[in-house]
C-alpha positions in Angstrom: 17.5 31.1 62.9 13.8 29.7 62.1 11.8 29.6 65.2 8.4 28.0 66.0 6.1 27.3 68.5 3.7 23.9 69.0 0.0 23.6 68.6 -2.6 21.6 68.3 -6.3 21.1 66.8 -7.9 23.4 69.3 -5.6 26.8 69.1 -4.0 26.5 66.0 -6.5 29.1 64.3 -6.1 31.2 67.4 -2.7 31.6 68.8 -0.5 34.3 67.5 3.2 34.4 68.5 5.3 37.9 67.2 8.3 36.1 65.5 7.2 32.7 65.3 8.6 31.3 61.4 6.8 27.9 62.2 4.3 25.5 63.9 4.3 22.1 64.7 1.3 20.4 65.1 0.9 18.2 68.1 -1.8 15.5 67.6 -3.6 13.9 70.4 -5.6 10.9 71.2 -8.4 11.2 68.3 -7.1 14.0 66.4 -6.5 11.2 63.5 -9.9 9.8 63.4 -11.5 13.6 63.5 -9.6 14.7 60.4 -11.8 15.8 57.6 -11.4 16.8 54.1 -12.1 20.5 55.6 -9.9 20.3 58.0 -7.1 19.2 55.7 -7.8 22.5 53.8 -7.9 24.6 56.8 -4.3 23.2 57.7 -3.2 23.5 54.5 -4.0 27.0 54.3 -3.0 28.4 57.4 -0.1 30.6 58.1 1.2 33.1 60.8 2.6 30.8 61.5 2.5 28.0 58.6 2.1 24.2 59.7 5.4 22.6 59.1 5.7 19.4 61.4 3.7 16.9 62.8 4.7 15.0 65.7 3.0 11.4 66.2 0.5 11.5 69.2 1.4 10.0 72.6 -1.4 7.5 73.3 -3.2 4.5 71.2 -6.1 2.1 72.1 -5.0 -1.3 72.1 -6.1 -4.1 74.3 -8.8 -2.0 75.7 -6.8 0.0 77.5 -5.0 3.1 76.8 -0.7 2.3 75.7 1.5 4.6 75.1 2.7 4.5 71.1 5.9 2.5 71.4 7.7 1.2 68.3 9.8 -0.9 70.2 7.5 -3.0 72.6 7.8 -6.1 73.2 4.5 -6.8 73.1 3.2 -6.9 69.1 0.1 -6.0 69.1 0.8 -2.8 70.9 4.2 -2.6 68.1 1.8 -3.3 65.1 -0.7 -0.4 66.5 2.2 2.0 66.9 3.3 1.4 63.3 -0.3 2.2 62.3 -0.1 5.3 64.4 2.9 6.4 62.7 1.4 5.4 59.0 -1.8 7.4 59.5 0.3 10.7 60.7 2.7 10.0 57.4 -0.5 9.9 55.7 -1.8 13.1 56.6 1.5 14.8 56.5 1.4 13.8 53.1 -2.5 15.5 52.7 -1.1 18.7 54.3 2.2 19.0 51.5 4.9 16.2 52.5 5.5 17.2 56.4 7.8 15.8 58.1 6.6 13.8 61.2 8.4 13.8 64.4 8.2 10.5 66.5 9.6 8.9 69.9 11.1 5.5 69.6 8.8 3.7 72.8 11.3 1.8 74.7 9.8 3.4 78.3 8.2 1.8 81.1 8.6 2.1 85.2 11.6 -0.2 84.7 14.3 -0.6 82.5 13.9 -3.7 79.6 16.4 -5.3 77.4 18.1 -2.9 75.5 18.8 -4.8 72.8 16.0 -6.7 72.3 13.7 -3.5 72.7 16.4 -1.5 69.7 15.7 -4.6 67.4 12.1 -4.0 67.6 12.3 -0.8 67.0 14.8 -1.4 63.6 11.4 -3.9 62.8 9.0 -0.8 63.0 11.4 1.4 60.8 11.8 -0.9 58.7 8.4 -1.8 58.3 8.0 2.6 57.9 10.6 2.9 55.8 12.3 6.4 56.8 10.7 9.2 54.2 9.6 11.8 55.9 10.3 10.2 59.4 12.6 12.2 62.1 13.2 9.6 65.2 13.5 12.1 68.5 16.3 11.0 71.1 14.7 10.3 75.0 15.7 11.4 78.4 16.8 9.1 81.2 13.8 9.7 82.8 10.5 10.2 81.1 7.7 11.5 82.7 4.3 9.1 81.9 1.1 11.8 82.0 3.2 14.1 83.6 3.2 12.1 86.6 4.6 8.9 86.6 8.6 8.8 86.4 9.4 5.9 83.8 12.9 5.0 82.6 14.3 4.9 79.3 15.8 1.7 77.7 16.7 2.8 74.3 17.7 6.1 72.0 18.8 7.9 75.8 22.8 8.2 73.7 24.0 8.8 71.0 25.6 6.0 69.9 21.5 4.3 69.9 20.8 7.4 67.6 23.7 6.8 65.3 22.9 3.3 65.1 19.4 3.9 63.6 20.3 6.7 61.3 20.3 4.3 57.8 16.2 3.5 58.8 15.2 7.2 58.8 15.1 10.6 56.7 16.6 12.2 59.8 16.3 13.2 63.3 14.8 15.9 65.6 17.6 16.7 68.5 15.8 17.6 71.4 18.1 19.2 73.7 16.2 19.1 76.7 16.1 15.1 76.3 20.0 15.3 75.4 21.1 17.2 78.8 18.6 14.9 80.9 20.1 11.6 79.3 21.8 11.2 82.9 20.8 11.8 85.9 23.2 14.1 86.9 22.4 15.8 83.2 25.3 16.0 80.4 26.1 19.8 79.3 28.1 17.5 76.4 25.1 16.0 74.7 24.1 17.9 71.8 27.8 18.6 71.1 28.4 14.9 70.5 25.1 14.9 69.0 25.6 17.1 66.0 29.3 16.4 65.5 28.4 12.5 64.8 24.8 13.5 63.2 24.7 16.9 62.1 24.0 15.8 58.7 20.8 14.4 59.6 19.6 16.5 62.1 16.8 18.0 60.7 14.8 19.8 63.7 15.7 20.6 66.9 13.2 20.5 70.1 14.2 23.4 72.6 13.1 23.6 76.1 16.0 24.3 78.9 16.6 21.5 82.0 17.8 20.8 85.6 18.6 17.4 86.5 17.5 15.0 87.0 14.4 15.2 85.7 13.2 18.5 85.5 12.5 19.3 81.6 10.3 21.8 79.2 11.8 24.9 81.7 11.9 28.1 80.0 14.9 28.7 78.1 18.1 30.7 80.8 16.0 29.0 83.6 17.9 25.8 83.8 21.2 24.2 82.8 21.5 24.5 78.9 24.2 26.3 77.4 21.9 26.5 74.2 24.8 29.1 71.9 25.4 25.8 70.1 22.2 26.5 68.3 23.3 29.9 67.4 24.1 28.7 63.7 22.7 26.0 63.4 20.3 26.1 59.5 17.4 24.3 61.0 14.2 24.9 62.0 13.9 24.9 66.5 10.7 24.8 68.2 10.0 26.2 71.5 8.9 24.1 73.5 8.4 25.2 76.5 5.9 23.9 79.7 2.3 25.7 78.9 3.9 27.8 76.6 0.3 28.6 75.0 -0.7 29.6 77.5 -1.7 33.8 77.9 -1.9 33.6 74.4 1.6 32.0 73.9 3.5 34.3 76.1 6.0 31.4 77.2 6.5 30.7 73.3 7.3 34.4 72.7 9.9 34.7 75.8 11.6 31.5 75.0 11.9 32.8 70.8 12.8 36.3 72.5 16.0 34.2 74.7 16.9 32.2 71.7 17.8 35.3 69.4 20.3 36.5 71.8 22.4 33.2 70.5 21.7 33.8 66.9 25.3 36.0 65.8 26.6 34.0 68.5 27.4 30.2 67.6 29.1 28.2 69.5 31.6 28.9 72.3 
C-alpha cells in the first residue's frame, strides 16, 4: 500500500511525515500565476516525500468576483475559465514530469440544477481537455462551499454519472469520503460499487473517514467507513484528513498509521 499526504506551496519543503510514499500538491488561488522556472526545479527535485499529483485549485476570477472552478456551469464564461484552470495545471504537471492532475467536475451550488444539462457541459469541458493525465474526483451529496456554506451536488454524486464519463478521461480518483456521503443518510456500499464497475480506471484514491450527513475529512476509525476494501488495492491513497498538517503533519501520520492495519487485510 503507497500512502501520501497533501501539501501545498508554503509547507511542502517543510513537512515531514514517517511513512509517507507520496505527496499531492494542492494549488490554491494564485499558486499558477506564482510559478517560476525555480520553482519548477525545486518541485521537481523534491522528495521525502516526492510530488506525484496535482489537484486543480478551488477558486478562479471571473466576472470580478471570486467562482468556484466548475466544468459544468451553465454559465460559459465561468466554463471557458475552468477549462483554462484545468489546462494551466496540465501544463505544469507536465513541467514537473507528466503528473497526473486530480479535478472536481463543478456541478454545486446552494440548490440543485439540471442534471443533465449540467453532465453535458461537463462532457464539453472534457472534451475540450481531452483526458491525458486527467483523473475526474466523484462529489458528496452535500458539499461544503469555504467550509461554511452547505451546497448541493447535481452531478458525479453516483456512480452510474462516473461510469458515464469514463471514455473522456485517463482515469479517476475515488474519494471515499465523497462516496459514503453521496446520501444523506451515507452509503457504506459506495466504493464497493465503485471499483467493481471502475476498478480499471481508478487511479488514486482520496481517504478521509465520514458521518452523515455531512460530516467529512474525519480522521480515519473516527467515523463510518469500513475502509478494509483498500487493503489491496495497487494504487496510490492520500490522507486526507481535516488539518492534517498541522503539528507537523501529526493527523497525516495517524491516519497512514490506521490505514496499515488494513494492508494484509483486503476486503471482508
Amino acid at each position: 500500500m503507497r500512502l501520501g499526504i497533501m501539501v501545498g506551496l508554503r509547507d511542502f519543503r517543510t513537512l515531514r511525515v514517517p511513512g509517507a510514499d507520496f505527496s499531492e500538491l494542492l494549488l490554491f488561488d494564485g499558486d499558477l500565476e506564482g510559478v517560476t522556472p525555480e520553482l519548477v526545479g525545486t518541485l521537481r527535485a523534491h522528495r521525502n516525500p516526492s510530488i506525484e499529483f496535482l489537484h486543480v485549485q478551488e477558486f478562479l476570477k471571473c466576472h470580478g468576483k471570486t467562482e468556484l472552478v466548475d466544468l459544468s456551469s451553465d454559465d460559459e464564461d465561468i466554463r471557458k475559465g475552468s477549462v483554462e484552470v484545468v489546462a494551466r495545471t496540465r501544463h505544469l504537471a507536465d513541467e514537473l514530469g507528466g503528473l497526473k492532475i486530480v479535478a472536481h467536475p463543478g456541478g454545486v451550488g446552494p440548490e440543485t440544477g439540471d442534471h443533465e444539462r449540467l453532465l453535458s457541459n461537463l462532457r464539453h469541458s472534457l472534451t475540450d481537455l481531452g483526458p491525458r493525465g486527467l483523473l475526474l474526483e466523484n462529489m458528496p451529496w452535500y458539499y461544503w462551499h469555504r467550509k461554511e456554506d452547505r451546497y448541493a451536488s447535481s452531478l458525479c454524486v453516483t456512480v452510474e454519472d462516473m461510469t458515464s464519463l469514463e471514455d473522456l478521461v485517463e482515469g479517476f480518483t475515488l474519494d471515499a469520503c465523497h462516496g459514503y456521503l453521496s446520501r444523506p443518510e451515507g452509503d457504506p456500499g459506495y466504493c464497493a460499487r465503485f471499483l467493481g464497475r471502475l476498478a480499471r480506471k481508478t487511479l488514486h484514491v482520496h481517504a478521509s473517514d465520514a458521518l452523515p450527513p455531512d460530516r467529512e475529512g474525519l480522521q480515519i476509525g473516527e467515523g463510518n467507513i469500513d475502509f478494509s476494501i483498500l487493503g489491496r488495492l495497487d494504487v496510490p491513497i492520500l490522507v486526507e484528513v481535516w488539518r492534517g498538517h498541522a503539528d507537523g503533519g501529526a493527523g497525516f501520520s495517524v491516519g497512514i498509521e490506521r490505514l496499515r492495519s488494513f494492508e494484509q487485510e483486503g476486503p471482508q
